[in-house]
N, C-alpha and C positions, 0 to 999 in steps of 0.2 A: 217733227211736227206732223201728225195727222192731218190728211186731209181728203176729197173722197176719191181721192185716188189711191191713196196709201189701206192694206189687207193686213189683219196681223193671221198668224199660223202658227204651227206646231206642227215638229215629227212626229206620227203614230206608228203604230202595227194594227196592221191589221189580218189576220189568218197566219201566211206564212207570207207576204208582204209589208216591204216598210213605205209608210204613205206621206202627204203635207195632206194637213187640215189647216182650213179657209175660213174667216167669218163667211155668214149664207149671206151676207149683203153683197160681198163678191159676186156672187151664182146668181142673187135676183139682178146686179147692177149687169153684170156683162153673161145671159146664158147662154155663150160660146163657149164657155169653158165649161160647158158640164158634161160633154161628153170626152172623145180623144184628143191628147195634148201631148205636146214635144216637149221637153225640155234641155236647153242649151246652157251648159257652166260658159261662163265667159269671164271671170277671173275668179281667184280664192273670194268667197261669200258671193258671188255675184250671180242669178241664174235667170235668164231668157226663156219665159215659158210661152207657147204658142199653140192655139185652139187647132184642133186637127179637123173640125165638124163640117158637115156638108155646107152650111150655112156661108161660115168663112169660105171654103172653096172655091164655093159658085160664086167668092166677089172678086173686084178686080186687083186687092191686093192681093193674091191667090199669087202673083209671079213676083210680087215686090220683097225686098231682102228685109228680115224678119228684124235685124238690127238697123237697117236707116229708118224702117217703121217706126221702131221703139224709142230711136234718139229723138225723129221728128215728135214724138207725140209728149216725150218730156220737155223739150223745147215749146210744143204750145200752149202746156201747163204752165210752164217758166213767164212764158211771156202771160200769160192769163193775170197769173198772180203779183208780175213784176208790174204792171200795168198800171194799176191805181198808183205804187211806189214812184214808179219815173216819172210820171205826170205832175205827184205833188213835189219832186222836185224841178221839174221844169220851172213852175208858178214860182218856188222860193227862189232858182237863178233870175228867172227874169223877174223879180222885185229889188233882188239883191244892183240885179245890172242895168236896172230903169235909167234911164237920162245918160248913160255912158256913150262918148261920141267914140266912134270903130271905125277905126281904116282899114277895110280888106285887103289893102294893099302895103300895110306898114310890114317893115321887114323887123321879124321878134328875133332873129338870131338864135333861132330855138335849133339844139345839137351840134352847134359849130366849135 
């Protein structure tokens, strides 16, 4: 699923280098990545790329680990998108469990 988060690419050549080409909605949505960039394999298909540019530098993830960066920031798209989902299932449990009387203290023998 596309979303605007999600970049498609391709390997190029270019002179006597081999390149990744970006849609330019990339480069207009985030221009940190138009100049110097790292990149990290972190398992087979998997790679970690991170702006090198003065911009990023001078901020204060400048010391932060380039991977809890990366998890946190898919986790708050996660939740962004999970968001509308959990909620319309809260409203179906609690229609489903209207009028049901709950003892917080009944013992379910739940694992024994």
């Amino acid at each position: 699923m596309r979303n605007n988060h999600d970049y498609t690419g391709s390997h190029a050549t270019t002179g006597n280098s081999e390149a990744m080409r970006f849609d330019k909605r990339l480069f207009k949505q985030h221009p940190e990545f138009g100049g110097a960039v790292r990149a990290r394999v972190l398992s087979k298909g998997v790679m970690l790329v991170t702006a090198e540019s003065d911009a990023v530098a001078d901020s204060p993830e400048e010391h932060e680990d380039p991977l809890l960066v990366a998890w946190l920031g898919f986790v708050e798209r996660d939740l962004g998108v999970s968001r509308d989902m959990a909620e319309n299932r809260l409203t179906r449990l609690r229609e489903l469990t209207d009028g049901i009387a709950v003892d917080p203290d009944e013992d379910l023998d739940i694992g024994r």
